[in-house]
Every structure is written in structure tokens, then in C-alpha cells.
GUMIFI-510437 format. One record per residue (C-alpha): residue number from 1; x, y, z. Coordinates in steps of 0.5 Angstrom, whole numbers, plus 2048, in hexadecimal, padded with zeros to 3 digits. Example, Ala and Ser with C-alpha at 12.3 -4.5 7.8 and 13.67 -1.06 7.14 Angstrom:
// GUMIFI-510437
<resi->1	east->819	north->7F7	up->810>
<resi->2	east->81B	north->7FE	up->80E>
// end
This chain:
// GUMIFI-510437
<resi->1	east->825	north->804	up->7FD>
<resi->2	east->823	north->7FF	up->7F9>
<resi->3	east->81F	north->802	up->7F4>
<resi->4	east->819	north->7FE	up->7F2>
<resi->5	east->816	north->7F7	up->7F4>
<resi->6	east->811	north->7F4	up->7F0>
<resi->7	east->80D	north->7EE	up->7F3>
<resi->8	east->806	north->7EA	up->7EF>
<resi->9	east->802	north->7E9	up->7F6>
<resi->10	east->7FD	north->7E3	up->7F5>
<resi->11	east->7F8	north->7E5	up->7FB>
<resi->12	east->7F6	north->7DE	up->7FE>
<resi->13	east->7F0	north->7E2	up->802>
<resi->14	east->7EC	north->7DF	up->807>
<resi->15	east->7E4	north->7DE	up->80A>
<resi->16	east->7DF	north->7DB	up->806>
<resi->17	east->7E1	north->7D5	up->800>
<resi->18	east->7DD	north->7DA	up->7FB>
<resi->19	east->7E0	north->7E0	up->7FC>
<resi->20	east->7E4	north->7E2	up->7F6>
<resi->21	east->7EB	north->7E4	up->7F7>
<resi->22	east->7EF	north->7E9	up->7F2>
<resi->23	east->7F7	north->7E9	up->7EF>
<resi->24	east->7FA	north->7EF	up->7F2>
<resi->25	east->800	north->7F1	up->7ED>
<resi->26	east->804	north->7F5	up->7F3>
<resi->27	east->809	north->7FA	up->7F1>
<resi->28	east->80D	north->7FD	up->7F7>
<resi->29	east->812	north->802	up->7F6>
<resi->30	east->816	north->809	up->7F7>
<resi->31	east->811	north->80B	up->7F2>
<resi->32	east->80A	north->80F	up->7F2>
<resi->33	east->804	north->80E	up->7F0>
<resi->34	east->802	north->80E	up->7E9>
<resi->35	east->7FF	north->814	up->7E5>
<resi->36	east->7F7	north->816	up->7E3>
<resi->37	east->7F5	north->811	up->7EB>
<resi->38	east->7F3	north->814	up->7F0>
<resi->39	east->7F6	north->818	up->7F6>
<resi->40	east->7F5	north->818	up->7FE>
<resi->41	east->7FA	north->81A	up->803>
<resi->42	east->7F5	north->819	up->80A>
<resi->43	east->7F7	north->820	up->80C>
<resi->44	east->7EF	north->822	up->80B>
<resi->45	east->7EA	north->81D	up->80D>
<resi->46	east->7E5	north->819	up->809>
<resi->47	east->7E1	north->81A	up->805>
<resi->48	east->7E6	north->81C	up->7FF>
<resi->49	east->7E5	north->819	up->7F8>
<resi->50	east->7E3	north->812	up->7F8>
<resi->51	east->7E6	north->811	up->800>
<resi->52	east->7E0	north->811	up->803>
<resi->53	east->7E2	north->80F	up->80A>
<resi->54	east->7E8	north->80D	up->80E>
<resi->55	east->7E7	north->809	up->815>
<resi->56	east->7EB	north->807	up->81B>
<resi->57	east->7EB	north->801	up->820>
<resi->58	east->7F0	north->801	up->826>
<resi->59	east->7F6	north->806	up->826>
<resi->60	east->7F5	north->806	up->81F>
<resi->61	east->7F5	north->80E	up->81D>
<resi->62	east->7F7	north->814	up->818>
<resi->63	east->7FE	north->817	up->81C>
<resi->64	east->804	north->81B	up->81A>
<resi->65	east->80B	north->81B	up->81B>
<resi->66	east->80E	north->815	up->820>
<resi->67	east->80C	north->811	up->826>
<resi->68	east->812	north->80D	up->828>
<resi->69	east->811	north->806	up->828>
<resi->70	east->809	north->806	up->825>
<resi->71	east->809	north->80A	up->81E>
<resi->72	east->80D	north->80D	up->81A>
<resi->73	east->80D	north->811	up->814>
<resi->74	east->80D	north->80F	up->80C>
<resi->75	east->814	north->811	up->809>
<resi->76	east->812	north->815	up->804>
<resi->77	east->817	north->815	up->7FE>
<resi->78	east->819	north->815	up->7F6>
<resi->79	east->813	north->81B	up->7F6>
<resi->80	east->80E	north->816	up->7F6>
<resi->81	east->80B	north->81B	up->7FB>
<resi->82	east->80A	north->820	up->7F6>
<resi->83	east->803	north->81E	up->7F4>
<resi->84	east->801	north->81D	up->7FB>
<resi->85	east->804	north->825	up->7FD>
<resi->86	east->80A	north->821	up->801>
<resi->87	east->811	north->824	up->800>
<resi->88	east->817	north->81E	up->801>
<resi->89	east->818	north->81B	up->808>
<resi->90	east->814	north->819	up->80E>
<resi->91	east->80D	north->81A	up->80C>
<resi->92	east->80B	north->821	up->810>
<resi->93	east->804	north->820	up->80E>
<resi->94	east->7FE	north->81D	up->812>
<resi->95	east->7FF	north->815	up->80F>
<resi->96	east->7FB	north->80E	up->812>
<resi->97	east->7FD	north->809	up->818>
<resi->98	east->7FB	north->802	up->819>
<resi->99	east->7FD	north->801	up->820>
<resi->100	east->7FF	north->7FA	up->824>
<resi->101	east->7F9	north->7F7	up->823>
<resi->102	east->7F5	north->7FB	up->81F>
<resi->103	east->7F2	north->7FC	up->818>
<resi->104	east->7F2	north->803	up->813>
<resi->105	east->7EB	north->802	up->80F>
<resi->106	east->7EA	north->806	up->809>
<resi->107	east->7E4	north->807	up->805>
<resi->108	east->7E2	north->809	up->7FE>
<resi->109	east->7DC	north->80A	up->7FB>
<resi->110	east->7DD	north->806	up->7F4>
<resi->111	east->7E1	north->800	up->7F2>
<resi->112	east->7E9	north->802	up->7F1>
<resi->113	east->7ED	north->7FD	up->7EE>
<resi->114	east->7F4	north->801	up->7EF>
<resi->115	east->7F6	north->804	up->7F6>
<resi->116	east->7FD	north->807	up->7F8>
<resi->117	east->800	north->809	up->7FF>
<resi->118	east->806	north->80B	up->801>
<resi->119	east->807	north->805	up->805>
<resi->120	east->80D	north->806	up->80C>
<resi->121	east->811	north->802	up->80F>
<resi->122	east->80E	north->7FC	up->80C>
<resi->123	east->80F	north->7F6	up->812>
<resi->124	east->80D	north->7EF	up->810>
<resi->125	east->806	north->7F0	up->816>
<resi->126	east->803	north->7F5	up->811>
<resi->127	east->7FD	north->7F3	up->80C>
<resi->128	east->7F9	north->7F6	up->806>
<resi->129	east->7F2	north->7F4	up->806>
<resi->130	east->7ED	north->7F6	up->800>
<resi->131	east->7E6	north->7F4	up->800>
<resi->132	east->7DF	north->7F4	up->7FD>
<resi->133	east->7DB	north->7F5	up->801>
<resi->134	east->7DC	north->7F0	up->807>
<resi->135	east->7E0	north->7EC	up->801>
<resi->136	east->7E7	north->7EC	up->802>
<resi->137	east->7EA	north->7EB	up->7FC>
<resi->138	east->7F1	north->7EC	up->7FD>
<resi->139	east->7F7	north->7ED	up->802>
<resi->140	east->7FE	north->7F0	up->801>
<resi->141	east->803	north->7EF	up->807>
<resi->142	east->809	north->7F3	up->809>
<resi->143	east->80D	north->7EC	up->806>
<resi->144	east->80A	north->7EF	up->7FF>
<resi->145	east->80D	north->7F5	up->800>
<resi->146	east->814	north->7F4	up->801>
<resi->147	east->818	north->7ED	up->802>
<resi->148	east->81B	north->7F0	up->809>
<resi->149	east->815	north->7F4	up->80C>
<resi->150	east->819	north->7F6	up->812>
<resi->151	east->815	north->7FC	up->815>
<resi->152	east->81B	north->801	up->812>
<resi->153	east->819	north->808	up->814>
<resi->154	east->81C	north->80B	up->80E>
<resi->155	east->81D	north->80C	up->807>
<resi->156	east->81F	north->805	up->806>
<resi->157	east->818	north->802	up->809>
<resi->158	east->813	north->806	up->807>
<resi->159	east->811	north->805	up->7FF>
<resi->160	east->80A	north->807	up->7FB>
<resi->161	east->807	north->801	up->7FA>
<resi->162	east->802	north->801	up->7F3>
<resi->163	east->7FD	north->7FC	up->7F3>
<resi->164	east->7F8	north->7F9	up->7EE>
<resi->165	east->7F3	north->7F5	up->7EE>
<resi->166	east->7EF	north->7F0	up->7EA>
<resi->167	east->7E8	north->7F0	up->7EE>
<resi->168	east->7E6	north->7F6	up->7F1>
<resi->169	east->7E6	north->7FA	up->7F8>
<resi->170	east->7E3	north->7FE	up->7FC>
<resi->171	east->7E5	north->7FD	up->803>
<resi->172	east->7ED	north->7FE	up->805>
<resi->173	east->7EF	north->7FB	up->80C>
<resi->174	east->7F7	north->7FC	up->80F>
<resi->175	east->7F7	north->7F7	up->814>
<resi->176	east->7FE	north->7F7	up->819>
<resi->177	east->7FF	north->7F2	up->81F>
<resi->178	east->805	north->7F7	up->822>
<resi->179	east->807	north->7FD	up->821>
<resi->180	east->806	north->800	up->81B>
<resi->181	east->804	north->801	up->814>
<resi->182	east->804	north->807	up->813>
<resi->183	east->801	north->80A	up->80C>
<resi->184	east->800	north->811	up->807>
<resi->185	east->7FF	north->813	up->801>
<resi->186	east->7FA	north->80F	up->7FD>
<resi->187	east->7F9	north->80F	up->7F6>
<resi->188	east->7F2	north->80B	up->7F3>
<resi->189	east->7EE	north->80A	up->7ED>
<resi->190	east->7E8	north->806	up->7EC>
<resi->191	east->7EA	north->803	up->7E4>
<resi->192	east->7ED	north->7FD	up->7E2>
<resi->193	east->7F3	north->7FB	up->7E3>
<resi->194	east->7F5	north->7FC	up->7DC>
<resi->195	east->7F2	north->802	up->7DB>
<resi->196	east->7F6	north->805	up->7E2>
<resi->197	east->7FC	north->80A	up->7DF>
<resi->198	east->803	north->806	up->7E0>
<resi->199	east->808	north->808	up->7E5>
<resi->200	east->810	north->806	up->7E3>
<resi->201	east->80F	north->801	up->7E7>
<resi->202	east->809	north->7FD	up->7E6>
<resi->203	east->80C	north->7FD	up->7DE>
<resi->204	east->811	north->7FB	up->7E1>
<resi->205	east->80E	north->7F5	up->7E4>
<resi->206	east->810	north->7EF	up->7DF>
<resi->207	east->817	north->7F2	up->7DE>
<resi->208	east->817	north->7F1	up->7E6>
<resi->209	east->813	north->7EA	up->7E7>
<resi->210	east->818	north->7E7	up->7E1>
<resi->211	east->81F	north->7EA	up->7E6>
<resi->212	east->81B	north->7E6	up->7EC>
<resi->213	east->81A	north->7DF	up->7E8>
<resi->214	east->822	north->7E0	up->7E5>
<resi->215	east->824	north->7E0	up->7EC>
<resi->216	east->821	north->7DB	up->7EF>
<resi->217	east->823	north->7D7	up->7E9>
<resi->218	east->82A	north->7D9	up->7EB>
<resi->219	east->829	north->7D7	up->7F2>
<resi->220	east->826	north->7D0	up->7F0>
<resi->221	east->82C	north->7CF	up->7EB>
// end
């Protein structure tokens, strides 16, 4: 599997011309989330810590175990469970499913500047959407994820994706426009980019940015 994926995602945003949009650094790996943030595995129902409400349109929802050909669960792997209490495969536990047209929204009761999730079977139709308020101020896509979002269902598909931001949210929305994007174990911190603890991947993240920049020197060579 391949181990680590960096990506810098620049969110072109959309809505108003004086709407602010934030740089998104995207760090997506078989990895886990950092230490001294946050932790909430969705197995009891808001409020717990600052997620102060979850919310579902469509057939969006929370689920357990599989549905053939509507959703299925994250892989978890690496022990990147094990702040969440979940032990290496398929993820047992109760996570989030953004259906065919439907959107997940999560809320939070002060500003963050770092999210984590276990993000699985990533697919090209899935999107990230963090807002301010009614603001948004920023998107992360499957295609920033991975650079071959094919919806694989196991281990090689799903990947704990760590986010930082430079403007604040308080709004996540997953949006699907088929099935699905599925979703556990989410990590948080209402601090500065900066001052988040680092994961090996995100210090990682100028080492992987300048291997990307060598090979598209390579190919244009």
C-alpha cells in the first residue's frame, strides 16, 4: 500500500466575491491522528466535547457493517484505530455515511483550525466543505486525497486524512453525489495551524511536496 500521500490544496471556494478562502494543508495517509487534539469515534451522539451537533439530509446517516452497493466501512489499519478504540480491519464500530446525493453536517461549538477523519474509499465525487458560519472557506475533494480515488473498499482506499487550515471553521459538511462517502474517527483542535501537534506526516509534508515537484521535472524532461 502506498504509504503516504501529501498534497498542498489551495481552496478556490465559491459564493460571494467577499468571501475569504483558506489554504488547506492536506496530509493523507495510512497514518493517525496527531497527539494532544481531540478525539470522537461517533459511537455516542452529540454533544461530546466541542462537537456540539451532527445532522443528516437525504440518506445520509450514521450505519454499521455494509450495505452492497450504498456504503461501506472505513479500513481501519497501521493502529490508527487505537486513539478511537478501534482495533485493525474493517471498522466495527458505528461511523458516518454521506449517501447519493446527501450531505453529513457537523458542528462545532468554537472555531477549529485542524480536523482529522478516517476517510474510506475515497471516490473523486466526494467533498470536504468547511465553513464560518454560512461562509465557506474551503473545500478538500477526494482528487486531494488520493491521485486514484476509485472507491476501493479496503485497505488501499481508505486513508486518515489530517487537515489544517488558515482561516477558522466551525461548519463541516460531506457531500456525495453517489454513493458514498463514508467516514469515522474524527480528530479536532480549535488552535493555530502551528501550535496543532505534528503528525510524521505533516512533518513530513516539504519532504513529500519537493518528491512531487522532482517527478514532474522528470516527466517534463
Amino acid at each position: 500500500m502506498k504509504k503516504s500521500l501529501l498534497v498542498s490544496a489551495i481552496a478556490l471556494g465559491l459564493g460571494c466575491a467577499a468571501s475569504a478562502h483558506a489554504a488547506l494543508q492536506v496530509s493523507a495517509s495510512v497514518g493517525g491522528a496527531p497527539t494532544g487534539v481531540s478525539y470522537y469515534n461517533f459511537d455516542t451522539d452529540p454533544p461530546n466535547g466541542l462537537v456540539s451537533s451532527i445532522g443528516f439530509t437525504g440518506n445520509a446517516g450514521f450505519v454499521t457493517g455494509a450495505a452492497a452497493g450504498v456504503y461501506a466501512p472505513p479500513f481501519v489499519s497501521n493502529g490508527n484505530g487505537a486513539p478511537f478504540g478501534n482495533a485493525n480491519g474493517p471498522d466495527a464500530s458505528r461511523y458516518v455515511t454521506s449517501g447519493k446525493n446527501s450531505t453529513a453536517e457537523i458542528g462545532f461549538s468554537s472555531l477549529l483550525q485542524y480536523v482529522g477523519l478516517l476517510w474510506g474509499s475515497v471516490d473523486n465525487y466526494n467533498s470536504l466543505d468547511f465553513y464560518n458560519g454560512a461562509a465557506l472557506v474551503g473545500t478538500v475533494v477526494g482528487n486531494d486525497i488520493t491521485g486514484s480515488p476509485t472507491g476501493d473498499q479496503g485497505v488501499n482506499g481508505t486513508f486518515y486524512v489530517n487537515i489544517v487550515s488558515t482561516l477558522p471553521f466551525d461548519r463541516l459538511v460531506a457531500r456525495s453525489s453517489e454513493y458514498a462517502f463514508e467516514f469515522d474517527n474524527l480528530a479536532y483542535n480549535p488552535t493555530d495551524p502551528n501550535d496543532v501537534p505534528e503528525p510524521a506526516s505533516l512533518a513530513l509534508f516539504g519532504l513529500g511536496l519537493a518528491g512531487v515537484f522532482a517527478a514532474r521535472r522528470r516527466r517534463a524532461g
